[in-house]
N, C-alpha and C positions, 0 to 999 in steps of 0.2 A: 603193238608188240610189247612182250615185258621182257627185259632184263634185271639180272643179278637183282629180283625183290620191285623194281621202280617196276611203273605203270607209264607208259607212254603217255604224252600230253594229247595224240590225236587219238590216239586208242579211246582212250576216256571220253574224250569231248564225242566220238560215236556211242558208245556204252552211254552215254547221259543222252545223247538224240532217241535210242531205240526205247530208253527205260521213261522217255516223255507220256508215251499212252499207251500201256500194254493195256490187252484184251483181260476183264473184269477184277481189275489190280484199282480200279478206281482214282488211277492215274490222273493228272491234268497239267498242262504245261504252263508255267510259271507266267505272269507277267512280265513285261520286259522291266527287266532295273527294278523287280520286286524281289529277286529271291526265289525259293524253293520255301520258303513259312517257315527258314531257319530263325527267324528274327522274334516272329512272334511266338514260335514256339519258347526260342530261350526266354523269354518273357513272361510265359507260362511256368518254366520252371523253375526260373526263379520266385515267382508269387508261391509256389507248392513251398520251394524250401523256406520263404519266409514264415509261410502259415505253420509250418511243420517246428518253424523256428522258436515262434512266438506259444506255440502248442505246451513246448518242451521247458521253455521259460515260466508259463505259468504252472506246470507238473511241479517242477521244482520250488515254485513260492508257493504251491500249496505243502508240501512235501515237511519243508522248513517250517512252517505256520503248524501243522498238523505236531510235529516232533516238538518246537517250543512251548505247546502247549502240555503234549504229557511233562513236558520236564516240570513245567513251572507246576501242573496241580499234586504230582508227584512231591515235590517240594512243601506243598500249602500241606498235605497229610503229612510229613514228617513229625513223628511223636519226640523222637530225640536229636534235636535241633544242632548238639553239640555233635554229633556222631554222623549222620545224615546217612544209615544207616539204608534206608531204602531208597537213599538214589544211588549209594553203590553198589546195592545189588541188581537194580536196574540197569547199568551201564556194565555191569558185568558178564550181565545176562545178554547184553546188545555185543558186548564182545565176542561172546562165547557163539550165539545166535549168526551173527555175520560168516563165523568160522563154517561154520554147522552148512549155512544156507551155499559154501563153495563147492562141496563136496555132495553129489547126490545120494553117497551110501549112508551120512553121517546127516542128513538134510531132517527126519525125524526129531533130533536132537533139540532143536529148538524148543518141544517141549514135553521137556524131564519130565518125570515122574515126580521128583521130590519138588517140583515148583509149582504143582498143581494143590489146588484147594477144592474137592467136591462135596455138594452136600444134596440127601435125596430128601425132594418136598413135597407138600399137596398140590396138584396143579388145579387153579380156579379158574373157571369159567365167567361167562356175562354177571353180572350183579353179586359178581363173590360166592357164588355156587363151588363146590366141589365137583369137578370133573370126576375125579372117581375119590374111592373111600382111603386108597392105597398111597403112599408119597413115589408116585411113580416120575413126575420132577424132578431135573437134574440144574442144579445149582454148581457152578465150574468159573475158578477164579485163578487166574495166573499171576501170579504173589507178586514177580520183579517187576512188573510191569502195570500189575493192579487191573488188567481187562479180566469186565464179566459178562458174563451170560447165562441165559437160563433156558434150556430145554424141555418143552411139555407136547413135543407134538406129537408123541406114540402115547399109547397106555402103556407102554411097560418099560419098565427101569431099562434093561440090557438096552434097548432102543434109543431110549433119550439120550443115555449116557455115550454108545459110539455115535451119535450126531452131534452131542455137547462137544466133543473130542475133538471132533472132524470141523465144527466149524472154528472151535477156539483155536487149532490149527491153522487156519484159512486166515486168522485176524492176526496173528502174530508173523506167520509169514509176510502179510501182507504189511506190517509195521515195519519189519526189518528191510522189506524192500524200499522203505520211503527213507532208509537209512544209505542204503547201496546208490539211490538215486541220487541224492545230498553228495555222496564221496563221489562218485563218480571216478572211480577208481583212484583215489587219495587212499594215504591211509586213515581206516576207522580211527584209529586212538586218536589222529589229530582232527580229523573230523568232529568225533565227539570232544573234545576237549573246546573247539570251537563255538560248538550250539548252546555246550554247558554255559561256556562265559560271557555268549550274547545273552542268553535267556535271564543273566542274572546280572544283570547290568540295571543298578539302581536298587538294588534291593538293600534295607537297611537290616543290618544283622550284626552280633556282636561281635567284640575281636575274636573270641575263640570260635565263634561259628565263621566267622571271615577266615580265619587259618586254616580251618576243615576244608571251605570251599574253593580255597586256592589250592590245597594240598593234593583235592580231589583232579583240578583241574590239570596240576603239575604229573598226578602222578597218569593221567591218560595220556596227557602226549608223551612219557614217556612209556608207556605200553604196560606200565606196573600195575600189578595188583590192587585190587582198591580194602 
């Protein structure tokens, strides 16, 4: 019998006899002093969440490895060392980008117009052959960030260039998400401020570019403009 919600203790203990071997439920009745395979099941799923555990662990040390790299080569091209000029519009663009990537209407955003660099080229073939006579090649450079690519796999310009578009889309998105993985819901500015000043740990650089690089790192975690 059930009352007010409780389940009878003999009620059950019938309900647990009848559900021993029902017809084509694949049923079987337990060993004595073995359980119902509560035991080895939890056992099972704790191994799932470990693997799932250890999965998630190494996402994020590639994630971090992958991010301290653009920073540091990002860094090696800086032309104006006192200014660092292009890791702040990198990191600005990663701010702006993260904003961008919360909102599905504003999700586009990530890549402006005025951040793109395109150029139409000859596409060659095997042994340096000209595929065609036309620069129907799409050369496509994302300035903050410095990823390139080049698209030749139509004959014709309009072609290359919405695939150039679409996939340099695909790679920037997929940068910002190895940023969202890293915060893991922190905030970005203190995030980035963190990767910044692992990544530069050991680096020899003068006072004034040492002031830049702390200023830079001071003014992310405080969410400032760079």
């Amino acid at each position: 019998m059930e009352k007010m919600g409780l389940i009878d203790a003999e009620d059950l203990e019938e309900d647990i006899e009848r559900a021993e071997f029902r017809p084509g439920g694949g049923g079987r009745k337990s060993r004595k002093d073995a359980g119902f395979g509560l035991e080895r099941k939890g056992k099972m799923v704790k191994e799932k969440i470990s693997l799932e555990a250890q999965k998630s662990n190494q996402e994020l040390k590639n994630a971090k490895r992958a991010l301290a790299e653009k920073i540091q080569n990002l860094l090696k091209k800086e032309s104006n060392k006192a200014l660092f000029k292009g890791i702040k519009n990198y990191f600005e663009w990663v701010r702006y980008g993260l904003l961008a990537m919360s909102d599905e209407d504003e999700r586009q955003e990530i890549m402006r117009n005025q951040d793109i660099s395109m150029e139409f080229v000859r596409a060659s073939g095997p042994g340096g052959q000209n595929v065609n006579k036309t620069s129907s090649a799409v050369a496509i450079r994302h300035n903050p960030s410095k990823i390139f690519l080049k698209e030749m796999g139509s004959r014709t310009q309009s072609e290359n260039l919405e695939t150039a578009r679409k996939r340099m889309f695909e790679k920037l998105e997929e940068h910002l998400n190895r940023w969202k993985l890293v915060a893991k819901g922190r905030s970005h500015d203190e995030v980035m401020a963190e990767m910044f000043e692992e990544t530069n740990v050991g680096r020899k650089l003068e006072p004034r570019e040492n002031e830049v690089m702390e200023d830079i790192a001071r003014r992310l975690r405080g969410g400032k403009n760079l």
